[in-house]
N, C-alpha and C positions, 0 to 999 in steps of 0.2 A: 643529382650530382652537383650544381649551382647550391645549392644550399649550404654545401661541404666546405666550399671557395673558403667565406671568411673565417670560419674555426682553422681552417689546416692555417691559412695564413696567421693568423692573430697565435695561433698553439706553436708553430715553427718559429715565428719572429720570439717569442716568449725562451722559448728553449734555447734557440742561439745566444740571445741577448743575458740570462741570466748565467749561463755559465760563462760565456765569453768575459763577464764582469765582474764574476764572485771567482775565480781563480787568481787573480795575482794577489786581493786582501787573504787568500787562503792563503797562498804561498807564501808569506809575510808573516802571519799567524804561525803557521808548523813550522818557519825557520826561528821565530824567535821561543818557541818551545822547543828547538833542536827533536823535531820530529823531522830527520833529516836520514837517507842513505846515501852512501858512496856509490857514484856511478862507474860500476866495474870494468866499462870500456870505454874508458877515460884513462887517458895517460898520468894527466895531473890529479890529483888528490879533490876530485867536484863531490859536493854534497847537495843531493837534489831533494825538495822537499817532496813530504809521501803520508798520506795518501792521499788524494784528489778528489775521494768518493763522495765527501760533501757536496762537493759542488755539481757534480753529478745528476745526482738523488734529487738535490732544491731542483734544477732546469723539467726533470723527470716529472716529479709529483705536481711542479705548479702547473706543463705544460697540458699535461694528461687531464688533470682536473678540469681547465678550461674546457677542454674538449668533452669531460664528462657532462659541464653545464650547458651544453647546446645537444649530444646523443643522449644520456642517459642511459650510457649501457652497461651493463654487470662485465661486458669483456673490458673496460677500462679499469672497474675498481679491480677487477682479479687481475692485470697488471702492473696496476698501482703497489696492493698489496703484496703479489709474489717480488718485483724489484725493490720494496723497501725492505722484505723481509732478510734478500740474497745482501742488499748491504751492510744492513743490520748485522750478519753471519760474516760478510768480509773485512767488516771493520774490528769483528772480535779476534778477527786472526790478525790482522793488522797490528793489534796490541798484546798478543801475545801466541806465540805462535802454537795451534793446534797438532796433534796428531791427523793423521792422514785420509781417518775414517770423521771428521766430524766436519767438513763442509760438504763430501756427498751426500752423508745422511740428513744434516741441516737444509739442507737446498733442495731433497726429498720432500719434507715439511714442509720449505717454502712454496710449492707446487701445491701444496690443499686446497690453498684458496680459488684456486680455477674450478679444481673440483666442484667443492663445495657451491659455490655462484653457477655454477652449471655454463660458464663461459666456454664451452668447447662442443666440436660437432665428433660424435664420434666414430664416423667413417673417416678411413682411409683414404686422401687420394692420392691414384699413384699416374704418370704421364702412359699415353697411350691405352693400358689396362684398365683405369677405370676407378672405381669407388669401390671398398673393400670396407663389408660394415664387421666391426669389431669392435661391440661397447663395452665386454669387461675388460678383454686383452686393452683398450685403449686408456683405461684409467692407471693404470701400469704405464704404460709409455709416458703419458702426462710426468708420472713421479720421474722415471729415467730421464725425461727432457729436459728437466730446468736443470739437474746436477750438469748434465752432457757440457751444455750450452756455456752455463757458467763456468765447470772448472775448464771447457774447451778455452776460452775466451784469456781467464788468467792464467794457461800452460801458455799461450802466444806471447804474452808482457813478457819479453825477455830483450829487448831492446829501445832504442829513445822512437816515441812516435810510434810502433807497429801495433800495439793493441786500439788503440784511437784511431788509427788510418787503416787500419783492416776493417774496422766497424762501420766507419763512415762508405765503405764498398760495397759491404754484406747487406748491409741495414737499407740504404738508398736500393740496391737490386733486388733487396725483398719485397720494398716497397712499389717498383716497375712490378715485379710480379704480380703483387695482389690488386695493381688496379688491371693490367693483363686477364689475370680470370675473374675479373668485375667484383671482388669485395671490395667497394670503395671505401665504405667507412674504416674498415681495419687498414687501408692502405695509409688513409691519412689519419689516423691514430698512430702508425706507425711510424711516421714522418719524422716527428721531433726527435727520435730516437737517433736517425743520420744528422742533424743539426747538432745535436746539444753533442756527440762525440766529434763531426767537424769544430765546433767552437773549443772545445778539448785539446783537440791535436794542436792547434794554435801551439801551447807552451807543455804539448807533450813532446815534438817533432823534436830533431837535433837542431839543437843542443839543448837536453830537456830540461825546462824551471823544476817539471814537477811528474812525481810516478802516479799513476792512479791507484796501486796498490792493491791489494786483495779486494778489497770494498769499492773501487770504483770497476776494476776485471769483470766482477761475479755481478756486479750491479746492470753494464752492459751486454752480459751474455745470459742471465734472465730475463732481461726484458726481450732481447732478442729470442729467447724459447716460448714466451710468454707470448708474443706476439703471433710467430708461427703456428704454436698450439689455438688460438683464439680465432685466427684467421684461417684455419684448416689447411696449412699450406706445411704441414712438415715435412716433407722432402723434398721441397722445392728449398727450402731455407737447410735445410742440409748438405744440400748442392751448393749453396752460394756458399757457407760456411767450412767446402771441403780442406784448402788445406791448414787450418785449424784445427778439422778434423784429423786428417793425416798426421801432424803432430802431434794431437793427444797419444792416436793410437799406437804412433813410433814410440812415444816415451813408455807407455804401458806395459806395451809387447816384452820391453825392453831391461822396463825395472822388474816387470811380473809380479807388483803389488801396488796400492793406493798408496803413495809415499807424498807428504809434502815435498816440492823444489828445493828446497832449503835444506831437507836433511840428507840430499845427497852427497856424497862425498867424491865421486867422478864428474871430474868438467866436460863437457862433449866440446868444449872450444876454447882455446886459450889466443895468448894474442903473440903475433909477429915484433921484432924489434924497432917496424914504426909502428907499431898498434895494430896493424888491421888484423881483422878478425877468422879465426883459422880453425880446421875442425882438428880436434886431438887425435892420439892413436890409444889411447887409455880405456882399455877393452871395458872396464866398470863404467865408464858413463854411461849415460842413455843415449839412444839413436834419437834426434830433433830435426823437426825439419832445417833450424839452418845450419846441424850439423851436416844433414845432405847437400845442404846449397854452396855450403863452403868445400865438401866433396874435391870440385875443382879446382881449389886452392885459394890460397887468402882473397879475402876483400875487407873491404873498409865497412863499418856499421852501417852508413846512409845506402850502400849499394847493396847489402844484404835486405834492406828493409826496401826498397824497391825492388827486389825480386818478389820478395812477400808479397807487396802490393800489387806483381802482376801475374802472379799468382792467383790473389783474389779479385781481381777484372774479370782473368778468364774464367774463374767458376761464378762470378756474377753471370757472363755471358751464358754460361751452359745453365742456370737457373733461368733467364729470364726464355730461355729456348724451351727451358721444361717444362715453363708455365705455356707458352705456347703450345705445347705437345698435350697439356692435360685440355683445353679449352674452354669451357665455360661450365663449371661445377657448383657454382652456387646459387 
């Protein structure tokens, strides 16, 4: 475990420090190529630059890589390569917008590489019940996880700051988890993940510089699946990521197909005449969670996105209770 110290530190200071640095010359960069969106709950006419994924990706691969050059393990390069491959795929949609079938089936793809590296165990484990060995059913799951993960992760970017500070929740509780049921090394492998999304939120939060856009969303919730899948913890990191989950499945349920965000034509929230943020009565929208949260009537952005956020406290809390409950499985 002492051996671990100076990679996690030297991988986390790496991860924080490059992204915290290389986002405001990014922002600078896509505003003066007017790669720029209107912030929709904004009063005034704000143009925020987008997408953020670069900067992302660089804190990702250089911090990982460190850490591959002191373990040497096949589970870092198969999360190297599945988060470059989900940016790679959010950055194409980024610049032109897909149909609604070609980031699950791409992000399917981007899951081979686990495979193929053999970076996954493939029992089950579930809290209290036990290890459940299922090795062909689990290369199946592998493929469903990283779409899950990713497009869970960019159905949440619907506000300034909630996809970065949900992550930075998620990710930091998964990682309590995995040194909980003693994978240490996946735990600080996992590490920089919660860093380089806190250095993020910096000029994600309101009032946002900059969106992360498809390519930074899909970038953070592969790696997020990627990690769960390599560290044997997927239901523990499904618990932390519940209601991200709950909002995929509201909007699903709801649209009753794979449709991009974009091509919907029902708002589930429009805004008050000072702005705050209100849920519709417009039966074609989709059900969202912060059309639930706004249920009880308006609020303003920042207080919707701190419900978010304690929201995902308390399913970090019931993850790190879970990893308690499964106890020592590796």
């Amino acid at each position: 475990m002492t051996e671990l110290i100076i990679p996690a530190i030297v991988s986390c200071f790496v991860a924080f420090f490059l992204v915290f640095v290389m986002t405001p010359p990014l922002i600078k960069f896509l505003e003066k190529r007017n790669m720029v969106v209107k912030d929709m709950n904004k009063k005034e006419d704000v143009m925020v630059a987008r997408p953020g994924g670069l900067a992302l990706i660089v804190g990702i691969i250089a911090s990982e890589m460190i850490l591959y050059a002191f373990l040497q393990m096949n589970e870092i390069l198969a999360i190297i390569i599945t988060t470059s491959a989900a940016f790679a795929i959010g950055y194409v949609d980024d610049r032109k917008v897909m149909g609604g079938w070609f980031k699950p089936v791409a992000l399917a793809l981007a899951a081979i590489p686990i495979i193929a590296l053999g970076a996954y165990n493939s029992d089950l484990a579930f809290p209290i019940f036990g290890v459940v060995q299922i090795p062909v059913l689990y290369l199946a799951l592998i493929i469903f996880m990283i779409p899950i993960t990713g497009n869970t992760i960019n159905s949440i970017d619907v506000l300034n700051g909630v996809a970065s500070g949900f992550m930075v929740i998620a990710s930091f509780s998964l990682s309590i988890c995995l040194f909980i049921v003693q994978n240490y090394e996946i735990a600080i492998v996992s590490l920089p993940l919660g860093f380089i999304s806190l250095a993020f939120y910096k000029y994600h939060k309101i009032p946002s510089k900059i969106f992360p856009g498809d390519s930074g969303a899909l970038t953070l919730g592969a790696m997020y699946g990627a990690i769960a899948i390599v560290g044997g913890v997927e239901i523990i990191a499904a618990v932390a990521l519940l209601p991200a989950v709950i909002n995929s499945f509201l909007f699903l349920s709801s649209v009753k197909k794979i449709v991009e965000h974009r091509q919907i034509k029902g708002k589930p929230v429009d805004h008050t005449d000072d702005f705050r943020l209100r849920a519709t009565s417009d039966k074609s929208a989709p059900i969202t969670l912060v059309r639930l949260i706004l249920a009880g009537g308006p609020l303003s952005e920042k207080q919707v996105g701190y419900a978010i956020f304690k929201l995902a406290i308390f399913s970090g809390i019931l993850a790190i209770i879970t990893a308690f409950l499964m106890g020592v499985t590796f």
